[in-house]
N, C-alpha and C positions, 0 to 999 in steps of 0.2 A: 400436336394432339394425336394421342393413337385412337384408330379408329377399326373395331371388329371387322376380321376378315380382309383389310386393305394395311399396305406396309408405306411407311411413310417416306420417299426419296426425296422432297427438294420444298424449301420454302422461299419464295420470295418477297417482297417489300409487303406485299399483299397477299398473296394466293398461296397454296398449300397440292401438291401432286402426290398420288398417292398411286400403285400396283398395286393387282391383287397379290394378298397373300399369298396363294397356290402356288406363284411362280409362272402367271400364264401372262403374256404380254398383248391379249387383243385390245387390252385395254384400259384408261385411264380415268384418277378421280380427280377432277380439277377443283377446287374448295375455296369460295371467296371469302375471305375473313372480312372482319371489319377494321380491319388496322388501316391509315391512314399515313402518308407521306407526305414528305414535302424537305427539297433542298437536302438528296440523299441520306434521311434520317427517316424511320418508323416513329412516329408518335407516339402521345400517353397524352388520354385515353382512347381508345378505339372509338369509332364511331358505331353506336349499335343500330340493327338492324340493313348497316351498307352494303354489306357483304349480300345480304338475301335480295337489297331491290336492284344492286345491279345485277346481281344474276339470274331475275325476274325480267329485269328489260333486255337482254343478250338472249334471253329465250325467246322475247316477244320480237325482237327484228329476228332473228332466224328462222320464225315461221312468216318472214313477210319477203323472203331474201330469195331470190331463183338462182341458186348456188347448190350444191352439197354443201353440207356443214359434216361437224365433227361430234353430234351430236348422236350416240345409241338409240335406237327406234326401238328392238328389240330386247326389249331390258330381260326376260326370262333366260338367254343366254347369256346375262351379262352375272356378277356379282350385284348382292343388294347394296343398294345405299344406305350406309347408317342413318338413322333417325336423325339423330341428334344435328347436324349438316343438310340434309337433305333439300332444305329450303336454298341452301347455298353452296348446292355441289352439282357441277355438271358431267353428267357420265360418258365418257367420249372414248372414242374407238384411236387408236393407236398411229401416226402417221410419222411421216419423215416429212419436217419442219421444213423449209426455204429459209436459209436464215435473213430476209428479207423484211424489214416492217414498211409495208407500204402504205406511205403517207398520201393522203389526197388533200387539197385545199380548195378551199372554193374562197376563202378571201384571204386576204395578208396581213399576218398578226402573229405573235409570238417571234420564234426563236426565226422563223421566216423571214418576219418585217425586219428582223436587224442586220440579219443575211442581206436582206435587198437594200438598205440603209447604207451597206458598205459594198457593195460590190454591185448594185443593179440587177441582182439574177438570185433566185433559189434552184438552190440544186443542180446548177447551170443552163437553168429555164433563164432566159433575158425577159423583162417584163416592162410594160409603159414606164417613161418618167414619171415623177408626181404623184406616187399613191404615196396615200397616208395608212397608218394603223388603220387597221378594220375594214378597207376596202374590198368590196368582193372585186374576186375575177371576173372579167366575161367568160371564161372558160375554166372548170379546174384545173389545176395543174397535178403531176403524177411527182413527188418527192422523197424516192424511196429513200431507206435509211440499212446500212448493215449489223444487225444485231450481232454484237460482239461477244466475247464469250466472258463466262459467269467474272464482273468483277469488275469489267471496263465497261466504261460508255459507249452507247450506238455513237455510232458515226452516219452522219449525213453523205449521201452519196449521188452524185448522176445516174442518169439511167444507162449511159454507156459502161458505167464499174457496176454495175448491178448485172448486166449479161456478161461480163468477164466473171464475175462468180457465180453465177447459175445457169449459163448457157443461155442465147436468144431466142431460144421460143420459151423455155419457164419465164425469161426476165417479160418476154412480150404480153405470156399470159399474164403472168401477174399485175402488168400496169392495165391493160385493156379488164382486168373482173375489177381493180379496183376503180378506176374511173366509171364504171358501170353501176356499181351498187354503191359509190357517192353518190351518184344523180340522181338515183332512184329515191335513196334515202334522203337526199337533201330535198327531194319534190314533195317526197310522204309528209316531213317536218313541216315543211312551208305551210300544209295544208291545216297541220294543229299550232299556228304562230309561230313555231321556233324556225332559227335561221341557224343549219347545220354548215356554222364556217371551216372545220377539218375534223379528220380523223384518220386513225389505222389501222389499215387492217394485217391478219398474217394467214398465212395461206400454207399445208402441206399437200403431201402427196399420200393419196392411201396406197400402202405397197404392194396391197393384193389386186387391184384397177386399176392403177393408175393414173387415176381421175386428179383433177386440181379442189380442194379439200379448204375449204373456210374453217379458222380455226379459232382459237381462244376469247375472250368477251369481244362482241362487236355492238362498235356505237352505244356505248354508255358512255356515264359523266367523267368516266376515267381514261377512256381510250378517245375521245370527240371533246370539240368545241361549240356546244351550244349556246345561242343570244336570242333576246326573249325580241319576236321582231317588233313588236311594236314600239319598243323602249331602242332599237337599233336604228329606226326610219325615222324616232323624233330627233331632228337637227337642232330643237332648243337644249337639247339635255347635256349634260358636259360628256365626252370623249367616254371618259373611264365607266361613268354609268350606260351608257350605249354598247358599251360592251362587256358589262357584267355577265358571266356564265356558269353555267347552271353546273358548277364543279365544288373542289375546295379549294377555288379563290379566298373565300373567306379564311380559311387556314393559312395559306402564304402572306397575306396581306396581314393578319395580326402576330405571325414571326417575324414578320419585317420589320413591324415595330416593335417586339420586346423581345429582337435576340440578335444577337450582329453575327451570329452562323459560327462561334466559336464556343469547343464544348459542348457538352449535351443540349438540347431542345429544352426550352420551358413549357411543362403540362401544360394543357390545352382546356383555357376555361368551359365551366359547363354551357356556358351563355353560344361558345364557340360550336361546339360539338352540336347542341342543337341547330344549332342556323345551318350549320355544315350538311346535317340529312335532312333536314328541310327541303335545302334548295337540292341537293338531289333527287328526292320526295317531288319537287314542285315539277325536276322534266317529266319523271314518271308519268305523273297523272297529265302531262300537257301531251304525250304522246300518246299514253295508251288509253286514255279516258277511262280510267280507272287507277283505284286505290292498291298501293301495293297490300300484297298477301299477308299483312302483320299487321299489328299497329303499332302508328308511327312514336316515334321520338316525344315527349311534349316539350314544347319551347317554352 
């Protein structure tokens, strides 16, 4: 998409980065589309209005977050944001990346639980015998990941190869802000029912400070694992629905069934797409007590 006065450099599965046109680098337009992923393919059709409520809730935890963000205060010095976007662009000052995704868990599930499945340990964290899927920690764990460069998979890393590429006090800071604002964030959720079992965060440097710099979406349905806790604490319910999360599961789980991952993706019924921002729609309103800024999708 071209967008007045911003030149367009990079898209990925999801989001769109834009310069200004002038050629001035203080600053960047990050732009949530509503395109949707799953099993390294973009889908069809997009999911509407995704793009505006996650980056309505990435706005709503970084006015709740005691960090620097990456977020312009200052918009009169900034270029305007197009209209047309506005609802799902965030205007952000310029930083130098960590190529770091750091991962926090507060319980063991996913790509994790398989990791500990086969070797006892995430990330060369040793953890009790005997956990099953979805068990929380008593403590989170810090399981950074190295973001690789355009085209290859992150790779999962220890913390000891995480200070071999960034030095020990970046590596240090970064696991001590992320384990910090899991806690916080996962005590805020608690207190609206959900149960924040991981997320990541990325973190730069502003080059004119220096300072340690919170960056791109945090804690939406895209970058987090939220479970609706009520439905987590009932031990009658089966496994799978105890850990239903407020993402697009629903998407993966119905390519599972009608496509064996070879070849293009089959379009994503309407029945699909609805349920899909629904249940993103449903952490919204569970977190912020309130409706996002549009109206919603009709199921």
């Amino acid at each position: 998409m071209q967008l007045a006065g911003w030149r367009h450099i990079y898209s990925g599965k999801v989001r769109d980065l834009y310069t200004p046109a002038d050629g001035s680098d203080a600053h960047l337009l990050v732009v949530a589309s509503n395109r949707v992923s799953a099993f390294d393919h973009v889908l069809e059709p997009p999911i509407p209005g995704k793009g505006a409520l996650l980056t309505a809730l990435s706005n709503w935890w970084f006015a709740r977050i005691d960090l620097p963000n990456h977020l312009v205060d200052d918009r009169a010095a900034a270029p305007e944001v197009p209209a047309e976007v506005a609802d799902r662009a965030m205007l952000t000052r310029r930083l130098e990346m960590h190529p770091i995704e750091c991962v926090v868990r507060g319980a063991l599930t996913g790509s994790g639980y398989a990791e500990y499945e086969r070797t006892g340990a995430v990330c060369g964290i040793e953890l009790p015998a005997g956990l099953r899927d979805g068990d929380l920690l008593d403590t989170p764990i810090y399981t950074p990941a190295y973001k690789a460069p355009l085209g290859e998979h992150d790779e999962n890393i220890t913390f000891a190869r995480s200070v071999e590429l960034v030095g020990e006090d970046v590596a240090t800071a970064l696991r001590d802000a992320s384990l910090r604002l899991f806690t916080a964030a996962r005590d805020l959720a608690a207190t609206r029912g959900v149960v924040l079992a991981d997320t990541k965060f990325e973190f730069g440097r502003d080059p004119l400070t220096g300072e340690l710099v919170l960056a791109d979406e945090v804690l939406t349905s895209d970058s987090s694992r939220y479970w609706d806790a009520s439905a987590y604490h009932d031990t009658a319910l089966p496994r799978q629905d105890r850990l239903a999360s407020f993402d697009k599961q629903i998407v993966r789980n119905w390519l599972s069934e009608h496509w064996d991952r070879t070849g293009e993706p089959p379009a994503l019924p309407e029945r699909i797409v609805a349920q899909t921002y629904e249940r993103y729609r449903e952490l919204y309103v569970r977190l912020t007590g309130g409706e996002p800024p549009y109206a919603p999708v009709a199921v």
